[in-house]
C-alpha positions in Angstrom: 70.5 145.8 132.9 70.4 144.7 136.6 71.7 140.9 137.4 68.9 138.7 139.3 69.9 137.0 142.3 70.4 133.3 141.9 66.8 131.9 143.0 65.0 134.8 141.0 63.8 134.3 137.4 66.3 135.7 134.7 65.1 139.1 133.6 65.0 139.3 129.7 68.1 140.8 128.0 67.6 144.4 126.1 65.9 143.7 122.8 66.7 145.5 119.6 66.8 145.6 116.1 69.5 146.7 114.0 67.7 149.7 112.2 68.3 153.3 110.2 67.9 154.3 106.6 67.0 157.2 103.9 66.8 160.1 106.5 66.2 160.7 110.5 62.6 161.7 109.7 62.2 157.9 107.9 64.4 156.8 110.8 62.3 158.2 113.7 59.5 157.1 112.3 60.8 153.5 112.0 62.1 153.8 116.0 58.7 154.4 117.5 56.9 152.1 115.3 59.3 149.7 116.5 59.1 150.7 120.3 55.6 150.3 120.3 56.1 146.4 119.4 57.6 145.9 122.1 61.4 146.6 121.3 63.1 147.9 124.6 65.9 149.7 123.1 67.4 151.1 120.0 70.0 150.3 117.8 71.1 153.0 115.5 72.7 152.2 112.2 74.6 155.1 110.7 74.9 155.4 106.4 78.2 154.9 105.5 79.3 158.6 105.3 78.4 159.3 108.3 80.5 156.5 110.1 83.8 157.5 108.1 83.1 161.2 108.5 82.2 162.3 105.4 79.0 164.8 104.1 75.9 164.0 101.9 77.9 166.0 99.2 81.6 164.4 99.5 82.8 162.8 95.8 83.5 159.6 98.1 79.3 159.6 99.3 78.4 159.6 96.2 75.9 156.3 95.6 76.2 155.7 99.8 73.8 158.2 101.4 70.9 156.8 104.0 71.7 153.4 101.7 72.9 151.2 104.9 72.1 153.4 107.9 70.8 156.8 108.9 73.0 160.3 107.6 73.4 162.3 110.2 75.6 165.1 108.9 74.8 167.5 112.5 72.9 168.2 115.4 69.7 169.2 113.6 69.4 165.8 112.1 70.3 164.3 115.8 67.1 166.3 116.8 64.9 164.8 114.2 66.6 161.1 114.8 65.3 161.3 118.6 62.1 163.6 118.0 59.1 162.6 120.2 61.9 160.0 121.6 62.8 160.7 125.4 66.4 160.3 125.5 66.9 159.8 129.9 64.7 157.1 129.4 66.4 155.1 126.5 68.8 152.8 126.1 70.0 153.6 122.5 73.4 151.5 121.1 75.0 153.4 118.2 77.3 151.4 115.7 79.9 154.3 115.1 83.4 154.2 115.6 86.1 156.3 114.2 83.2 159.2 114.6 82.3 157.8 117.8 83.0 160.9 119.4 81.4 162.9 117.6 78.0 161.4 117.3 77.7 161.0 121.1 78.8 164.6 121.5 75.4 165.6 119.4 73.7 162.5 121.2 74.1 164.1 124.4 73.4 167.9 123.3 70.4 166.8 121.9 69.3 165.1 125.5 70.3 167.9 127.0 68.3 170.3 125.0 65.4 167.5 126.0 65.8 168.5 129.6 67.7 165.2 130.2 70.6 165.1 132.7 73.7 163.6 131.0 74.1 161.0 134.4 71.3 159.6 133.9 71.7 158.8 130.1 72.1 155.2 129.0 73.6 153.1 125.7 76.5 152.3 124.6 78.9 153.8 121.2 80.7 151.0 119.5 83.7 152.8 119.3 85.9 149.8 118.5 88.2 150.9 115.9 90.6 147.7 115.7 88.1 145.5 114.3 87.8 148.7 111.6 91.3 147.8 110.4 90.9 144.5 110.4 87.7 143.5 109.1 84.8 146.3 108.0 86.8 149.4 107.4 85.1 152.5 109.0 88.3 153.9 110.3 89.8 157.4 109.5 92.4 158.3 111.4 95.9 156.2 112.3 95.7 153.7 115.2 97.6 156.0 117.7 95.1 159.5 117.2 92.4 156.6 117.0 93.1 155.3 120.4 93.4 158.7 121.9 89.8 159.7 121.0 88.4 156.4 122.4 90.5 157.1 125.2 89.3 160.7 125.8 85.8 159.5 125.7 86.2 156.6 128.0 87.6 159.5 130.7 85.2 161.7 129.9 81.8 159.7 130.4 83.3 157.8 133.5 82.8 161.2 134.9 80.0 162.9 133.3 77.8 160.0 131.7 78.4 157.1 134.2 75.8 154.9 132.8 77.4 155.1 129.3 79.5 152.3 127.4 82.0 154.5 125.5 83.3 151.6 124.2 82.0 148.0 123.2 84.9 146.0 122.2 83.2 144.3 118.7 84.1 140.6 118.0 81.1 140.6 115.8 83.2 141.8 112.4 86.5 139.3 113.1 84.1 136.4 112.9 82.3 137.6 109.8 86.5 137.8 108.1 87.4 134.3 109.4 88.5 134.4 112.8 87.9 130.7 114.7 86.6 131.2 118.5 90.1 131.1 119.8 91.3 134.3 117.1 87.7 136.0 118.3 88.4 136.1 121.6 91.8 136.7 121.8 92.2 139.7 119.6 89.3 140.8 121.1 90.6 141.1 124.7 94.1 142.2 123.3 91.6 145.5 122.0 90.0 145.4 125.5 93.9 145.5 127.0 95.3 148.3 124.7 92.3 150.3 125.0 92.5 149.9 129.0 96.5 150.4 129.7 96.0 153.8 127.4 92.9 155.0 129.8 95.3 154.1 132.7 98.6 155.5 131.2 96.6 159.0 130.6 96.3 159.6 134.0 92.7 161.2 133.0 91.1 158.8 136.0 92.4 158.0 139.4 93.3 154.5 140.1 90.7 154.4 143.0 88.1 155.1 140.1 89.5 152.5 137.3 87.3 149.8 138.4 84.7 152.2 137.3 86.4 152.3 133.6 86.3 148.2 134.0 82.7 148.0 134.4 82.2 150.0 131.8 83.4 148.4 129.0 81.4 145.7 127.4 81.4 143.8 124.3 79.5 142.9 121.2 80.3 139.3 119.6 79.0 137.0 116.7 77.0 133.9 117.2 77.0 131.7 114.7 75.2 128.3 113.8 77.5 126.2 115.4 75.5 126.8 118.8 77.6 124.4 121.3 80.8 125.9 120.6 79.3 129.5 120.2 77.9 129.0 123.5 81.4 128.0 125.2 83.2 130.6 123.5 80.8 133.2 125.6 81.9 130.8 128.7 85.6 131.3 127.6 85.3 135.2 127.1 83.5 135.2 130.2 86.2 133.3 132.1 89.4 135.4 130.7 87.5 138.4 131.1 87.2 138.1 134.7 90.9 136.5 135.0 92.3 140.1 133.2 90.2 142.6 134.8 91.4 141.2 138.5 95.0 139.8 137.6 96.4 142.4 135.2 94.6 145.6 136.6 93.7 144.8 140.1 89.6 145.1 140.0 88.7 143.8 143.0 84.8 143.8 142.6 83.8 141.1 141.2 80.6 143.4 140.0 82.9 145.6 138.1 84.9 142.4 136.4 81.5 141.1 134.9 81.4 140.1 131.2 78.5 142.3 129.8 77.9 141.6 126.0 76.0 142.1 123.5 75.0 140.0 120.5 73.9 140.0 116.5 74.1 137.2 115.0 75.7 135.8 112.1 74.4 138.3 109.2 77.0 137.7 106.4 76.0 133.7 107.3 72.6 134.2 106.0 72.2 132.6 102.4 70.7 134.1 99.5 70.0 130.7 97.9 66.7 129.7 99.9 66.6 132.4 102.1 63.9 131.0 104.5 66.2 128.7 105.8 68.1 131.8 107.5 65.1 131.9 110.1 65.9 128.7 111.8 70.0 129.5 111.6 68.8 133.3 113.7 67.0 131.9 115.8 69.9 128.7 116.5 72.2 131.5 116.8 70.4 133.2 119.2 70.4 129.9 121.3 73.7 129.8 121.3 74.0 133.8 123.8 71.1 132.7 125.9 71.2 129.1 126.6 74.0 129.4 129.4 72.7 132.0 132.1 76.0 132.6 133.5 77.5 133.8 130.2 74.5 134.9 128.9 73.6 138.1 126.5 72.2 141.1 128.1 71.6 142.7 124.3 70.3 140.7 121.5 69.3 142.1 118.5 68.7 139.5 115.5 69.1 140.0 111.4 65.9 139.8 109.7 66.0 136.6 107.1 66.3 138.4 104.2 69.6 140.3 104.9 71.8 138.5 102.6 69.1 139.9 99.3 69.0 143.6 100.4 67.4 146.1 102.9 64.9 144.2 105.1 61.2 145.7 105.6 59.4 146.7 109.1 57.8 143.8 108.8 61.0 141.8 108.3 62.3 143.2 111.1 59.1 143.2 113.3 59.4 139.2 112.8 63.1 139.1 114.3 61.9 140.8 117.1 59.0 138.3 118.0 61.9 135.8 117.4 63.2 137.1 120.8 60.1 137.6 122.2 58.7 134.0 121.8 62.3 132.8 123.2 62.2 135.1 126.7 58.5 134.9 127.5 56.8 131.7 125.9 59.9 129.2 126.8 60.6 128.2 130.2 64.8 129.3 129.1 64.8 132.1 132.0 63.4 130.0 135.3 66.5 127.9 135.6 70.2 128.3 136.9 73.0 127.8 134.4 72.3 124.2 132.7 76.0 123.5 131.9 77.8 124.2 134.9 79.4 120.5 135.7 79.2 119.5 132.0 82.9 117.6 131.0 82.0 118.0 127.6 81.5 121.8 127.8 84.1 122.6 130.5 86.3 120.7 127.9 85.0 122.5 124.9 85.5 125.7 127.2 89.6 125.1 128.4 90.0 124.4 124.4 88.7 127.5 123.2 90.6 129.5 126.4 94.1 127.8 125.6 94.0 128.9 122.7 93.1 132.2 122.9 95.7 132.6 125.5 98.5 131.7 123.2 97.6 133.8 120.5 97.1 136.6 123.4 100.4 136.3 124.4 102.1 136.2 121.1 99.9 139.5 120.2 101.4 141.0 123.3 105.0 140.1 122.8 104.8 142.1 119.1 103.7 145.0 121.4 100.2 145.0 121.2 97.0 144.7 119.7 97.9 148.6 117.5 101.4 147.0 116.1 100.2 143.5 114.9 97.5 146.0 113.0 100.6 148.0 111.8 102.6 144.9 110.8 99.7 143.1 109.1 99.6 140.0 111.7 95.8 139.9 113.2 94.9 140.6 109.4 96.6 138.5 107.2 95.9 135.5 110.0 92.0 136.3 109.5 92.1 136.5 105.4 93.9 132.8 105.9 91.3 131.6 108.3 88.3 132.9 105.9 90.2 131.4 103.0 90.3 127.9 104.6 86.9 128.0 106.0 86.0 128.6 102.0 87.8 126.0 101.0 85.8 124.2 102.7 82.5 125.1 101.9 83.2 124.5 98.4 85.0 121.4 99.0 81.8 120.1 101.0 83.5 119.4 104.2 81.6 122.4 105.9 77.6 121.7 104.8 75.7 124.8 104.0 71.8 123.6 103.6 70.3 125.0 100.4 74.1 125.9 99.3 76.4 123.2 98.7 73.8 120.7 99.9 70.0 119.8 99.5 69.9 122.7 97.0 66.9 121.8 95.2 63.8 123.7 96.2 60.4 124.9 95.8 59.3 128.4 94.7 59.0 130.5 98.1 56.2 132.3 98.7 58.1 134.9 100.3 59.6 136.0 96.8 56.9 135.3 94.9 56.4 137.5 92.1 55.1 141.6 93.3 56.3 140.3 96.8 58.6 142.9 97.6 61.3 141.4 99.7 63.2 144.0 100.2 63.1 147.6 100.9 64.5 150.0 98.4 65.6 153.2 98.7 64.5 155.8 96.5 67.6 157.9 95.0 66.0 161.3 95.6 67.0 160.6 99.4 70.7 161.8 98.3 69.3 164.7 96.8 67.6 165.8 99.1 70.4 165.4 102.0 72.9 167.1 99.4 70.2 170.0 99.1 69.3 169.9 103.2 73.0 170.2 104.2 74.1 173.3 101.3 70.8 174.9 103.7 72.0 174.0 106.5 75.6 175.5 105.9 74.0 179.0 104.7 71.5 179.2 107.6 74.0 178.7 110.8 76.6 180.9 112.4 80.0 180.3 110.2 81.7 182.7 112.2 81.1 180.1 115.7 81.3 177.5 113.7 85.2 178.4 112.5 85.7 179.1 115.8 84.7 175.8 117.3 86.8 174.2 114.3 90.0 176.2 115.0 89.6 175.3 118.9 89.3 171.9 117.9 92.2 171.6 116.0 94.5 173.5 118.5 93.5 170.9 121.2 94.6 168.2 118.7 97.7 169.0 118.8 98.0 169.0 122.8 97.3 166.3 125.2 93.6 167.7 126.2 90.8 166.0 126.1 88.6 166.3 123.2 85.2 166.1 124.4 84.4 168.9 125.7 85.7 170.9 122.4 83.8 168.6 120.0 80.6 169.0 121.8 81.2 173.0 121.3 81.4 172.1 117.4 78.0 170.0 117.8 76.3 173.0 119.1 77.3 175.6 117.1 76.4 173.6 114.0 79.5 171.9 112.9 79.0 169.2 110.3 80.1 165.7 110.0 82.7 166.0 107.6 83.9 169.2 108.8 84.5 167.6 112.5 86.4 164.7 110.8 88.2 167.2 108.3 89.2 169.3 111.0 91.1 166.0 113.2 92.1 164.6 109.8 94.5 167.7 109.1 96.1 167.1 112.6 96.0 163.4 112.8 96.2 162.3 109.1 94.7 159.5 107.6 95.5 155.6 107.3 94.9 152.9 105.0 95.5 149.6 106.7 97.6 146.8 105.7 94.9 144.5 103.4 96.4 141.2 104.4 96.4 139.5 101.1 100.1 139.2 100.3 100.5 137.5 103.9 97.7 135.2 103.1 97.6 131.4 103.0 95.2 129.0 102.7 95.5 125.2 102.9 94.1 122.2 100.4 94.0 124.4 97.3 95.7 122.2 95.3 92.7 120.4 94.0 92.1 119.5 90.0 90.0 122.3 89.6 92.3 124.8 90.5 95.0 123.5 88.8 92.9 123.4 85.8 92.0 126.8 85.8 95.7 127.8 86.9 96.8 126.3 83.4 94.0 128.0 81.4 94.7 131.2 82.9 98.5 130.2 82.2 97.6 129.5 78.5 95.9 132.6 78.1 98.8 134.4 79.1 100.8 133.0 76.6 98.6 133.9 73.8 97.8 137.2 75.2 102.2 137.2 75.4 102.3 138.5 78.9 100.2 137.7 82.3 97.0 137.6 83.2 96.3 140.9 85.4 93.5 141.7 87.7 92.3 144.5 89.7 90.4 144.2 92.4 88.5 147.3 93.5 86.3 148.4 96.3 85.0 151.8 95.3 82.8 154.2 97.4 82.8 153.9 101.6 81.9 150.1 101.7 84.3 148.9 103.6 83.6 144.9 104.3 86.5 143.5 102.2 86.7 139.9 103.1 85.1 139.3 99.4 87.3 141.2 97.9 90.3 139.9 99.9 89.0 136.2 99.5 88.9 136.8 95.4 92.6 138.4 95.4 93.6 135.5 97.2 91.9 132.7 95.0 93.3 134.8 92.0 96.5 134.9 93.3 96.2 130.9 93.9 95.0 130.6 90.1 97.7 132.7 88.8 96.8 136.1 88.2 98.9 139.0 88.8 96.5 140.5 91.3 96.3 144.5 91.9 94.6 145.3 94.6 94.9 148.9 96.6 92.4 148.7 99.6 89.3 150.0 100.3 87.6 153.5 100.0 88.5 154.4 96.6 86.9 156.8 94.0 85.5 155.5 90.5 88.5 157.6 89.1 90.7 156.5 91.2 90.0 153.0 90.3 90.2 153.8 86.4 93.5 155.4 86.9 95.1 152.3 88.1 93.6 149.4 85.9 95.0 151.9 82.9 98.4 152.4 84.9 98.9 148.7 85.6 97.2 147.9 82.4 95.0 145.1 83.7 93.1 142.2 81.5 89.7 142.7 84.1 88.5 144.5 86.4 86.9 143.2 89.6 84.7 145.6 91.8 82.9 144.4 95.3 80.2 146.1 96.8 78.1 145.1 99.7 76.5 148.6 100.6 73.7 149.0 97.8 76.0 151.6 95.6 76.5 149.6 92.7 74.3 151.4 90.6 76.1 155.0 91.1 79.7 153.5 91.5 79.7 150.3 89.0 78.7 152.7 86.1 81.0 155.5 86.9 83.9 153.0 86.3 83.0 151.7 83.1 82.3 154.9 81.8 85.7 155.9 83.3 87.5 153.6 81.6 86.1 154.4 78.2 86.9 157.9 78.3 90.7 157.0 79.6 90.5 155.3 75.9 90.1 151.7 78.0 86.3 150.2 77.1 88.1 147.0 76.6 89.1 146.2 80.0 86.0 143.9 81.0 84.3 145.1 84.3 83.3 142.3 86.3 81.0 143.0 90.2 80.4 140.8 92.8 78.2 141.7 95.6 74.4 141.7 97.3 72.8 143.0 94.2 69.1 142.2 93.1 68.4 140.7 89.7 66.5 143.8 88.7 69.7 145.5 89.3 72.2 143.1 88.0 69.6 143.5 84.7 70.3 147.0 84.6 74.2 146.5 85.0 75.0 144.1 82.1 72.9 147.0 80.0 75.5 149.6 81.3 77.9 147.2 79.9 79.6 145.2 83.3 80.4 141.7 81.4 79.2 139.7 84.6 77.6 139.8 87.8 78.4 137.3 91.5 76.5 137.4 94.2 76.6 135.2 96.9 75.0 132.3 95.7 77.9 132.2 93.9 80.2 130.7 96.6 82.6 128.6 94.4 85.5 131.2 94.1 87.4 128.6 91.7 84.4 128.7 89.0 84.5 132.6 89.1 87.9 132.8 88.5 87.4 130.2 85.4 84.6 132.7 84.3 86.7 135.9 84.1 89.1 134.2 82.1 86.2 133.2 79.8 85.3 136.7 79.9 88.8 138.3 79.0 88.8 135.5 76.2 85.9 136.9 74.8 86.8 140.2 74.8 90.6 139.5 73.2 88.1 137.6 70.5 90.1 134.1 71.7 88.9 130.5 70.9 
């Protein structure tokens, strides 16, 4: 997006909308309807298979397939994504990460199969995959093989895709687990330094060209509803940005050290409990990356208002999008130079915010960067205390949440009026049809190219060369998703990351309430003649574990001896640890839309282990229809996030273990 010269008119930033489900055709579909509202790029959300690099017909997909994004399992559903879609003329982001590679690989084959030239392609892969280990959890592979590919791809499209951002270093998630402004930016720009000193230590791109690398990377960050400070923390990155690029890598143009970002805001802040107050926090938020025009967004693409209650409509969407539009070509926001330069009270707010981000910078760096304080747990047990204290205190009322834990009485809305639809479901024949689709696909391609690609993959794995150019041989001979990540997970192994719970802290928790419920799950204990035990599980792909980490902690603080493994685990899996560590409940937390495949796996699981009697609680975005349909399958209770006061859930689960021990 070209810069204006200071006495021109602001050009608007790139508008999209966060967007992808069921199946490329339904995808595509969605894209051009979209387009043709006046959306100016795309913004790809992958299912959740796709993004850990698994197939429609992997155990672990099972429940997950085209629920929170497209499946794209190879290059012929690449073709359908982008049908009737010219690919030299988008500007297409894609939310992938530890499959990064891969999908931009079939990204550009399919261009190039449009007659696109690979130059003059455009976008930007997210491709981030710190923020996986320490807040939403689509990694695969350890942190060093991890930081290899992103390195190999940063190389590679320098060189062959020059308008490309391999990389956009994602903020977004670390504010969604907890992190303050000062956390946000800091660990953000220590995975902007570790990603650049690899590119520069690989001696894949001259030093004359590095500046080049620099001006490629760019950023996606949260806005929340605190739209002052949100706005000087974009000052702040803006600042330290341009103060690393020149001082610890030497970019001279001041072109290549410019700040480019891009922005959703705040989904996991939207509110189930009167909903229709999330359209004034979007469009607050969005204030908050356009307001300043020297640190302002050049990507926006905004939540629709009923995120926080399921899958939003076209029409949902179609109303985020005007929310943008109204802003950049009704207002006057766009004819002025920046409003705040010379403001003490920003410039304050600003040096605040930068302070402190330098610190924690500097003690990131001193453990030896931003891949050992993942491997040591630091970055994430630091956010999973700063979520815990921010809950505190929500529930303690110091932090007001409107319709929340504050005016909470409220008329019927009319948006959810009965036969209103608000949300989009997915029908469950989608996975059975991708299942079918890709068992075709596999008997109708080449297997003997297909091996071969694999096997040339794998041997480069183990060298020093750059992948690129071997994984795009695998996207064109019809390698599949899981086979790609298969193949790199023999050679580079997998990782579960440290969850940060036992490191975890949290301040004021010593209130009555607590310490009532600590001595009645105490008391409990003593009856039952042993203590209270809990797992906490996450099954399927769903990987955003701040609730899950939050309720481990808050357990923890109650009393509970708290098992909890992680994310990414199978029904059975689960089952086989609450009867190893014979546990009095079990908790499972699922944002993704699963529940109904995964929830009733585990309780049937556990009454064929010979363990009905463990009580199966869930917590998650889950529709009353389908919470109905749970407590018939036999869970004992169902949270979602209306239920914000962790203290009262805990005192429910023991109410729920005495009931099944038949206590008073």
């Amino acid at each position: 997006m070209p810069y204006p010269a200071d006495r021109e008119r602001d050009r608007p930033w790139v508008m999209r909308t966060y967007a992808g489900h069921s199946s490329a055709a339904a995808s595509n579909a969605l894209y051009r309807r979209n387009l043709s509202k006046g959306q100016t790029g795309l913004s790809v959300a992958f299912d959740l298979p796709t993004q850990t690099g698994y197939d429609p017909d992997d155990e672990l997909a099972k429940g997950e397939v085209g629920k929170v994004g497209v499946p794209i399992s190879h290059i012929g559903d690449m073709r359908q994504l982008f049908d009737q879609i010219p690919l030299a003329e988008a500007n297409t982001s894609m939310t992938i990460n530890a499959t990064a590679m891969w999908l931009l690989a079939m990204y550009v084959t399919v261009a190039e199969e449009q007659g696109a030239d690979p130059s003059a392609l455009a976008g930007t892969t997210q491709n981030d995959i710190i923020k996986e280990y320490l807040s939403r959890g689509t990694y695969v592979f350890p942190p060093g093989p991890s930081l290899r590919l992103i390195t190999d791809m940063v190389a590679w499209t320098v060189t062959n895709v020059p308008k490309w951002n391999p990389i956009n270093i994602c903020s977004y998630h670390l504010q969604e687990v907890g992190a303050t402004p000062a956390q946000e930016v800091a660990y953000a720009m220590c995975t902007a330094i570790a990603v650049l000193d690899s590119v520069r230590d690989s001696g894949q791109v001259p030093q004359e060209k590095f500046g080049e690398v620099v001006a490629r990377i760019s950023f996606f960050v949260n806005a929340g509803v605190r739209f002052i400070e949100e706005m000087c923390k974009m000052r702040a990155f803006s600042q330290l940005w341009d103060e690393i690029t020149l001082e610890r890598y030497g970019v001279e143009n001041p072109k290549h050290r410019r700040f480019r970002y891009g922005v959703q805001v705040n989904s996991l802040g939207l509110t189930e409990a009167q909903p229709e107050n999330n359209v004034q926090r979007i469009v607050l938020e969005m204030l908050a990356v356009s307001l300043s025009r020297n640190a302002r967004a050049r990507a926006i693409q905004l939540p629709a208002w009923n995120e926080a209650l399921g899958l939003p409509r076209p029409w949902d969407q179609q109303w985020a999008l005007r929310m943008q539009q109204v802003l950049a070509y009704e207002t006057d926001l766009l004819e002025y130079a920046d409003i705040f330069d010379g403001s003490p009270v920003i410039e304050a707010k600003v040096n605040e915010i930068l302070a402190g981000a330098r610190e924690e910078i500097d003690r990131v760096q001193a453990m030896g960067g931003a891949v050992a304080a993942v491997e040591s747990g630091y970055m994430k047990s630091n956010l999973v205390s700063s979520l815990a204290d921010r809950r505190r205190r929500v529930e303690a009322g110091e932090d007001i949440v409107v319709g929340v834990n504050k005016f909470d009485t409220t008329e019927p809305s009319p948006l959810q009026a009965e036969g209103a639809n608000a949300i989009e479901t997915i029908d469950p024949i989608v996975e059975l049809h991708a299942v079918e689709a890709i068992q075709q696909w596999r008997a109708s391609r080449d297997n003997a190219a297909v091996e071969a690609s694999l096997d040339a993959l794998r041997e480069a794995a183990k060298t020093d060369q750059n992948l690129v150019e071997v994984t795009l041989a695998c996207a064109r001979a019809g390698v599949t998703t899981g086979e790609w990540s298969q193949a790199l997970r023999e050679t580079f192994g997998e990782y579960r990351a440290p969850t940060g719970v036992s490191g975890a802290s949290a301040s004021g928790e010593a209130g009555s309430e607590i310490a009532r419920v600590r001595d009645r799950v105490r008391s409990t204990g003593e009856e039952l003649g042993e203590r209270l035990r809990m797992l906490v599980g996450k099954p399927g792909l769903d990987g955003h574990s701040n609730g899950a980490e939050q309720v481990a902690v808050r357990a923890r603080d109650v009393g509970f001896e708290v098992v909890y493994q992680g994310i990414r685990l199978t029904p059975s899996q689960i089952v086989a640890a609450a009867v190893q560590e014979d546990v009095h409940v079990v908790g499972l937390s699922i944002l993704s839309g699963s529940h109904l495949e995964v929830v009733p796996a585990v309780v049937d699981g556990l009454r064929a282990a010979g363990a009905g009697d463990i009580p199966v609680i869930v917590g998650g975005i889950i529709p009353p229809d389908d919470a109905a349909k749970l407590r018939e399958r036999g869970v004992a209770r169902v949270f979602t996030p209306k239920d914000y006061e962790l203290t009262e859930i805990m005192d429910e689960i023991v109410t729920v273990i005495r009931e099944v021990r038949s206590l008073p």
